[in-house]
N, C-alpha and C positions, 0 to 999 in steps of 0.2 A: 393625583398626578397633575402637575402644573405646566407652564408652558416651559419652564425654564427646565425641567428635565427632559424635553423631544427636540429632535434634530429641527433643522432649517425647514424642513420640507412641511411635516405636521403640525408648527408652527405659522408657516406662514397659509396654508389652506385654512387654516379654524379663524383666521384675521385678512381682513382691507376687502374690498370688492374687487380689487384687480383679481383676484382667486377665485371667483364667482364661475369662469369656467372650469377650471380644474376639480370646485365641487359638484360642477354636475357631471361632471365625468363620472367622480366617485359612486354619484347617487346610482349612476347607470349600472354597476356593478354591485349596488346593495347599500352603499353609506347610508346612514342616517343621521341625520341634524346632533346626535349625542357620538357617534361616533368623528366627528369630526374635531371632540373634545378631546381624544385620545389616543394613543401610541399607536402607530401605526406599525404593525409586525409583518413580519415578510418569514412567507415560510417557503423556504426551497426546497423542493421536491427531485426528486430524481429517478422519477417513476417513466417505467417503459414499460414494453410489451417483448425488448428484445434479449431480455436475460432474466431466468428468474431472481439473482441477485436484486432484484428490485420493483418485478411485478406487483409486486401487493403494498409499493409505496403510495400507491394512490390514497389509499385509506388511512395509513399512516399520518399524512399531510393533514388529512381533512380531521384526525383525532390534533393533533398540535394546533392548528385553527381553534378548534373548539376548546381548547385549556387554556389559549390565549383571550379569546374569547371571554371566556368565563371568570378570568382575572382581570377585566378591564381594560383589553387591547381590542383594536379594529386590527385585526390579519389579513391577508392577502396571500392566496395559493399562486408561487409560478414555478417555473418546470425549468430546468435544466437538461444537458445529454447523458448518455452513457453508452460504453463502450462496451458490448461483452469479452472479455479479454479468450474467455472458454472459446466462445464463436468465432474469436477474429485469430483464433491461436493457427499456424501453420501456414498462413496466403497473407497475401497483402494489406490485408485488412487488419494485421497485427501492428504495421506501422504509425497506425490510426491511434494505437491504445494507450503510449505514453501522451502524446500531443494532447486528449483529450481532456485529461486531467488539467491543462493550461486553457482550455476552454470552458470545461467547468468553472474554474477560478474566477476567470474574466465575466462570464455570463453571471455569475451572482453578482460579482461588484460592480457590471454595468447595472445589472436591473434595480439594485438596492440603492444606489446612484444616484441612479437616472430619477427614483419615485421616490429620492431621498425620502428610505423609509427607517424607522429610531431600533427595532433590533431584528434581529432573527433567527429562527430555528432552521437547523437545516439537516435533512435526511436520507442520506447514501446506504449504496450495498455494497454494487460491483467495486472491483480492486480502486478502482482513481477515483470514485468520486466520494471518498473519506478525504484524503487527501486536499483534495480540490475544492472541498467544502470549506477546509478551518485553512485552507493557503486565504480564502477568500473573506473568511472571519477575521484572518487576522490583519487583511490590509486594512479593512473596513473599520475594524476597531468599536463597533456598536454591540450593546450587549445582548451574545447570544449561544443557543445551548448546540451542540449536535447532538445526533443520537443517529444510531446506527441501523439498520434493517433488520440483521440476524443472520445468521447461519442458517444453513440448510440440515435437514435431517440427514442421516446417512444413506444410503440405498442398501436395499436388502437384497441376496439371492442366494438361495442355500444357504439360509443362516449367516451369510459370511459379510461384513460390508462394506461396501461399496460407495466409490465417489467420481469426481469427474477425471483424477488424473489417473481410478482405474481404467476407464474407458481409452486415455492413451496408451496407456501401457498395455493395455490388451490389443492395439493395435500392432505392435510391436510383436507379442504374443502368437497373434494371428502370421505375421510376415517370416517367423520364424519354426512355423508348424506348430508351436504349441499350446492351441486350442485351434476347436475349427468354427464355420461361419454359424452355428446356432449359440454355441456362448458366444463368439465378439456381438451376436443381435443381442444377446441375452444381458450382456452387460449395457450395454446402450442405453434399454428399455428401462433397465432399473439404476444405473447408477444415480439420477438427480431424479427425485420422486416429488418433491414440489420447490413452493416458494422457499429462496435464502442463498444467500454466498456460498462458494465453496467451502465445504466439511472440515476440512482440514488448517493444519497452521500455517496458511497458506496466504497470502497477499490482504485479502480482505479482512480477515480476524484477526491477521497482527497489524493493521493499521485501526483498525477499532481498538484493539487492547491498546495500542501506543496513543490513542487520545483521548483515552481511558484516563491511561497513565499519567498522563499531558493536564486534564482538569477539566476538558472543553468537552467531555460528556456526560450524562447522567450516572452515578455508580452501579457496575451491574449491565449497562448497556450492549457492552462488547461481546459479552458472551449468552443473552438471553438469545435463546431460537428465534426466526424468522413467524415459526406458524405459535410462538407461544401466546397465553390471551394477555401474559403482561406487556406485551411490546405496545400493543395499543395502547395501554397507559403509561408507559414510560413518555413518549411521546407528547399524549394530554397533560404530562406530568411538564415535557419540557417546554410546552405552549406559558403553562404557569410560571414556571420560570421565569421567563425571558422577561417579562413583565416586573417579576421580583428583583432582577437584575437591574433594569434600570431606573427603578426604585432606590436600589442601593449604589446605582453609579460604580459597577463592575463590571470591569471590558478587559475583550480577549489580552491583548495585551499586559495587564493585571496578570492572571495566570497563566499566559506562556511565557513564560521565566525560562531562562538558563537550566535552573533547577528545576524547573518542571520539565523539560527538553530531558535532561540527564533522565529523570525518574520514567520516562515513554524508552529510554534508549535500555535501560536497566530491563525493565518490563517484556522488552523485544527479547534482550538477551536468555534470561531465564525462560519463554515461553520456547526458543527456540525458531524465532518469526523467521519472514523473508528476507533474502538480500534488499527486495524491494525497499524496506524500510531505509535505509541510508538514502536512498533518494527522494523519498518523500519528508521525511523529519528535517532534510537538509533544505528542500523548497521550502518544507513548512517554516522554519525556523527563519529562513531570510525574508517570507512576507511579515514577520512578528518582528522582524530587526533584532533578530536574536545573535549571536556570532556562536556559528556549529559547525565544526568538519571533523573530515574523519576522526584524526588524532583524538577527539573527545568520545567517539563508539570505541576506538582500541584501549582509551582509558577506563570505562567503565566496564567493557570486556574483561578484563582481568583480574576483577574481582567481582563477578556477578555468576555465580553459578549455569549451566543449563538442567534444569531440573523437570524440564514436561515433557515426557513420552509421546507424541503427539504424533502425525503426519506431518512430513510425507517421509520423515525416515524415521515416525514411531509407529506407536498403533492404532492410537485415539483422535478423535474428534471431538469441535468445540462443542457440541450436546453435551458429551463425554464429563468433560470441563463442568460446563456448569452444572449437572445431574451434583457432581459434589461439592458445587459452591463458588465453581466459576471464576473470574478474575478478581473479584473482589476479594476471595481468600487467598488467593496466590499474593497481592499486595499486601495484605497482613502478614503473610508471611515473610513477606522482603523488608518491611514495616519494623515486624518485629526483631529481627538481624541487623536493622542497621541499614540496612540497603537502600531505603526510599527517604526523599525529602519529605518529613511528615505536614513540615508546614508551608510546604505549597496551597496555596488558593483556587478553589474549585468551582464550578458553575453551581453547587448549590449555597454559595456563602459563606461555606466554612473550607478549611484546609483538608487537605489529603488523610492528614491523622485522624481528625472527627469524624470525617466518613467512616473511615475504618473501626472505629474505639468498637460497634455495636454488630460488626460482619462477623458473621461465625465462621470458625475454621474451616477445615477443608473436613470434609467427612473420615470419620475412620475407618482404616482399612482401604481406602481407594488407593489407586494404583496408577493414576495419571499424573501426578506432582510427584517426584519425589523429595526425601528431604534435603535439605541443605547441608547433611553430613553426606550425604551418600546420591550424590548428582549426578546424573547422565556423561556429563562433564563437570570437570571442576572451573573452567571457565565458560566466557559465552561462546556458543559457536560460529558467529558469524565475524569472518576473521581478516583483517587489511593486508595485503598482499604489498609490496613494493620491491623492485629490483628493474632490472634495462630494459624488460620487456614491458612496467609499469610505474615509470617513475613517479606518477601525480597518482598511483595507486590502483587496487583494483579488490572486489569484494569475492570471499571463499566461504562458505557453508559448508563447514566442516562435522554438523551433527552427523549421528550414524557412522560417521568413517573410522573404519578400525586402522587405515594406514592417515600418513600425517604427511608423507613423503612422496612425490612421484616424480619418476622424469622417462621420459621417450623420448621419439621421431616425433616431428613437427608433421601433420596432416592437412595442409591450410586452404581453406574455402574462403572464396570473396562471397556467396550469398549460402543463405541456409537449403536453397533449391539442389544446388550442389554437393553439401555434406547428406543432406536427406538421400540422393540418390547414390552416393556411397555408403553409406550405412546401410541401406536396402539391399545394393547388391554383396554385401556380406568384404569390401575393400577396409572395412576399420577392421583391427585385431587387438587383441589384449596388448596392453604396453603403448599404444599410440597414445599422441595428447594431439586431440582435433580443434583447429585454430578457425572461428567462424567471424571474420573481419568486414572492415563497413557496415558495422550492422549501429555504427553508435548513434548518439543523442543527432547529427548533422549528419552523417554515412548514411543513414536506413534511409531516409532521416525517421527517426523512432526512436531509435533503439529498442527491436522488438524483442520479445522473449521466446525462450528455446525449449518451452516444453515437450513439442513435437517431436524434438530431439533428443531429450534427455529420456523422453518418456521410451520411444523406441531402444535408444541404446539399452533401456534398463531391461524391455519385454524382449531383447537380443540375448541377454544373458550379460550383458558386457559392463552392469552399474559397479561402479570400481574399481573394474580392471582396464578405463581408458579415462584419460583427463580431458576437460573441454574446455577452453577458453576462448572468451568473447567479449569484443568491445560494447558489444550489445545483452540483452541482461537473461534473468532466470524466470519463469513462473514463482512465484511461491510453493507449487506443488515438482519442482524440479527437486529432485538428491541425487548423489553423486558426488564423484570429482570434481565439483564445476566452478567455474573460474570465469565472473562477470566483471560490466564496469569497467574494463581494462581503458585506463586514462594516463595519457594521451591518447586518440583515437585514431582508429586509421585514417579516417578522412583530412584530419588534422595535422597529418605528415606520423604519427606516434611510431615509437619504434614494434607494433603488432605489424604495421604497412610492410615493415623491412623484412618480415617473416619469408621463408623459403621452407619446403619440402625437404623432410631429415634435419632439418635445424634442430640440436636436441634442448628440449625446454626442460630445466626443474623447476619443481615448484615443493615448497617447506611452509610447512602452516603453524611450524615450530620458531624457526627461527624467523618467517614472516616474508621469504623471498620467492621472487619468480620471475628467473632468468633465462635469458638463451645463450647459448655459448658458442658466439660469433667475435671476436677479435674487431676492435674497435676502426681499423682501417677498411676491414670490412665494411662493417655497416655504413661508415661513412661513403664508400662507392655506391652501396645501394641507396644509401639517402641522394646521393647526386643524381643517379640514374630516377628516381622515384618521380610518377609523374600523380597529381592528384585529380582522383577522376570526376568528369563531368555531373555535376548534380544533377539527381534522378528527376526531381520536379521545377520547372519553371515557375509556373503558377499555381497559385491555389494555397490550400493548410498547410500542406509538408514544404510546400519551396518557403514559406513565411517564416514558419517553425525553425527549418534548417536554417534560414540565415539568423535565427535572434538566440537560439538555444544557446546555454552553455554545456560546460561539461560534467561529465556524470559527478565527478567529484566535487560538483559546485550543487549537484542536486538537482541539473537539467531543467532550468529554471530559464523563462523566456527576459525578463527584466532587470538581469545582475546588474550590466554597468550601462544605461541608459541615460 
């Protein structure tokens, strides 16, 4: 390794005496005289104590150190936050959990910055901080691996199993008489039994799968379990990398291509992933200066089957997945139909296609992929919405639902404290569509997610027989009618603001619309009467947040036009 392949930073420490203090800095932390010769790696961590999502990244860290290490790099462990989206789900603290992810971002490319260091590894669990990891790979542009935590195993009780978005629903359960207080304890006790992300295809697994998809992970990453013993190597494995990477002068932007963007969007589709994902692939893609909007998820939507029986409106879990082969056979599969760009470029040096030439299928006789003749759906389920209630659009998760069609009475909440205590006292009824507003990217400011809610309406009896829409977004373990994303926002004047009580809404995941049917003089009096209401925070994260975010269909990204 020469000087002419390391950044500025590792460069100018190994030369002049002006540098004489910055290497005893070094020394103070461990350099040595031959490490000062060499690439300097930054491995970012995103290890806490407050979600198991990520508990056991500590040791994670410390194996990617040691593969860099051992390939001729000086690494460096620093920590980033994390959000438990599970813990922060229903109070206030859920406003916290999109923002977070724009802190992650910014906290790796100051610190990588700041110690102008030449690549790095980096390693997330919870929902935002995959995301926020490769938003911050991709400004940075130095070359580097992620790798993902793992899943969590499933919870067991009576044979039967269990995860976290059972635990909401059985709260629901509980509020509705049907169970009593020794199974809602019983579920509690068992549904997360240790270290990994939520179980299901749920926020955190389809954004591992989508950067899978993308190139920017090890193959196989997205779906190896949390407690498995290869994840410790995959990791050692991605320390060696990153070393081989700039070796070979291959940076993120190299492989987050357009075509690799479609091939993560494709991947989401057939998995069945979250709404979430449009808003991360959409941040991700504008820190890589990629051009992505919706119009390109409704274009590959249309011809990408949904083929994985999964949660939270199948059966399975990502364990499930990989036990038969995991994501890397599901893109062989897509691979071999035509569906995937095979020569996309990937963090181990070769294209998407070569990865795959040597992955074995999917096992026989499993039952969590189906075929590509005979799919869940024949398209993807995650479906763009547009009409006068969402002209800049709005995201539908339409897996699981046997109707395509809904329309009711308008039931409209300005915060979620509000629908929560109608739906508790038994005011929502089949045929309503509950309108839950301000809740968006600058309204919350958040835009938090409605598990809480969707999980009760579901433990009420009421999953599909009431529509929900929100300018503010879904769980990934949310099903249902549900209807996120709604952009323009309320706080932003959007015509959701203009909503009333009995206004009746359809919505068509056919023909792609979702209307209310108010007569355009109408709403123009309400637009004139409309007053937009005082921001929730002055100072601090969310007042900063709210004034720079944009909108969801820009991908809620703090830097668009700056």
């Amino acid at each position: 390794m020469t000087n002419k392949d390391l950044r500025i930073r590792s460069k100018v420490i190994s030369e002049g005496v002006n540098r004489v203090p910055n290497r005893s800095m070094l020394r103070a932390v461990g350099f040595t005289d031959e490490d000062f010769k060499k690439p300097m790696i930054g491995v970012a961590s995103t290890w806490t104590e407050v979600t198991p999502c990520n508990v056991h990244i500590d040791e994670l860290a410390r194996e990617a150190k040691a593969g860099a290490a051992e390939n001729g790099g000086a690494p460096m462990i620093f920590n980033t936050i994390t959000v438990a989206d599970g813990i922060a789900m229903g109070h206030e603290g859920m406003f916290y959990s999109l923002p977070s992810r724009e802190i992650i971002a910014d906290s790796i490319e100051t610190v990588m910055n700041g110690e102008r260091l030449d690549g790095i590894v980096a390693i997330g669990g919870c929902d935002k901080t995959t995301p926020g990891c490769v938003m911050a790979m991709a400004r940075l542009n130095v070359p580097g691996v992620y790798v993902y935590g793992g899943t969590i195993q499933p919870g067991k009780l009576n044979e039967e199993d269990l995860d976290i978005v059972s635990s909401f629903e059985a709260v629901g359960q509980y509020q509705e008489g049907l169970i009593d207080d020794e199974r809602l304890y019983d579920v509690e006790c068992h549904a997360c039994p240790g270290a990994g992300a939520c179980g299901g295809m749920y926020t955190a697994n389809t954004m591992a799968s989508a950067v899978e998809a993308l190139g920017m992970s090890i193959p196989g990453s997205s779906s190896t379990p949390a407690i498995a013993d290869y994840k410790q190597q995959e990791c050692r494995q991605a320390g060696e990398m990153v070393i081989d990477l700039l070796e070979k002068e291959i940076y993120p932007r190299d492989i987050m291509t357009k075509k690799a963007f479609e091939n993560a969007i494709t991947v989401v589709m057939a998995l069945g992933g979250s709404t979430n994902a449009f808003l991360h692939l959409l941040a991700m893609s504008h820190s890589a200066g990629v051009e992505l909007d919706l119009e390109d998820f409704e274009r590959i939507r249309l011809k990408v089957p949904h083929i994985a029986d999964m949660k939270p409106s199948g059966k399975y879990v990502m364990q499930d997945l990989y036990e038969v082969g995991g994501v890397p056979a599901v893109m062989k599969m897509l691979l071999e139909q035509g569906l995937l760009h095979g020569d996309c470029l990937t963090v181990t040096g070769n294209t998407i296609a070569e990865n795959l030439a040597n992955v074995p299928s999917l096992k026989e006789g499993q039952k969590i992929i189906r075929s590509l003749d005979d799919p869940l759906k024949k398209t993807g389920p995650l479906v763009v919405l547009r009409g006068n209630l969402a002209p800049e659009g709005a995201v539908a998760k339409m897996s699981g639902q046997k109707i395509s069609r809904f329309e009711g009475p308008a039931r409209v909440f300005d915060s979620e404290e509000e629908a929560t205590t109608a739906i508790m006292e038994n005011r929502i009824k089949a045929g309503d569509v509950v309108v839950l507003r301000y809740l968006g990217p600058k309204g919350g400011p958040g835009m938090p997610e409605m598990l809480s809610i969707t999980a009760m309406i579901v433990g009420k009896g009421l999953g599909g027989k009431v529509a929900l829409i929100t300018d503010g977004r879904f769980s990934g373990g949310s099903h249902g009618f549900v209807i996120g994303h709604v952009s323009p926002e309320a706080h932003t004047g959007g015509p959701i603001a203009l909503l009333q009580n009995e206004d009746i809404i359809s919505i068509d995941s056919e023909t792609q619309e979702i209307n209310f049917n108010v007569k355009k003089e109408e709403l123009k009096s309400r637009a004139e009467k409309w007053i937009r209401p005082a921001s929730k925070h002055k100072t601090g994260t969310l007042a900063k947040y709210a004034h720079l975010v944009s909108s969801a269909s820009k991908g809620a990204v703090t830097d668009l036009d700056l």
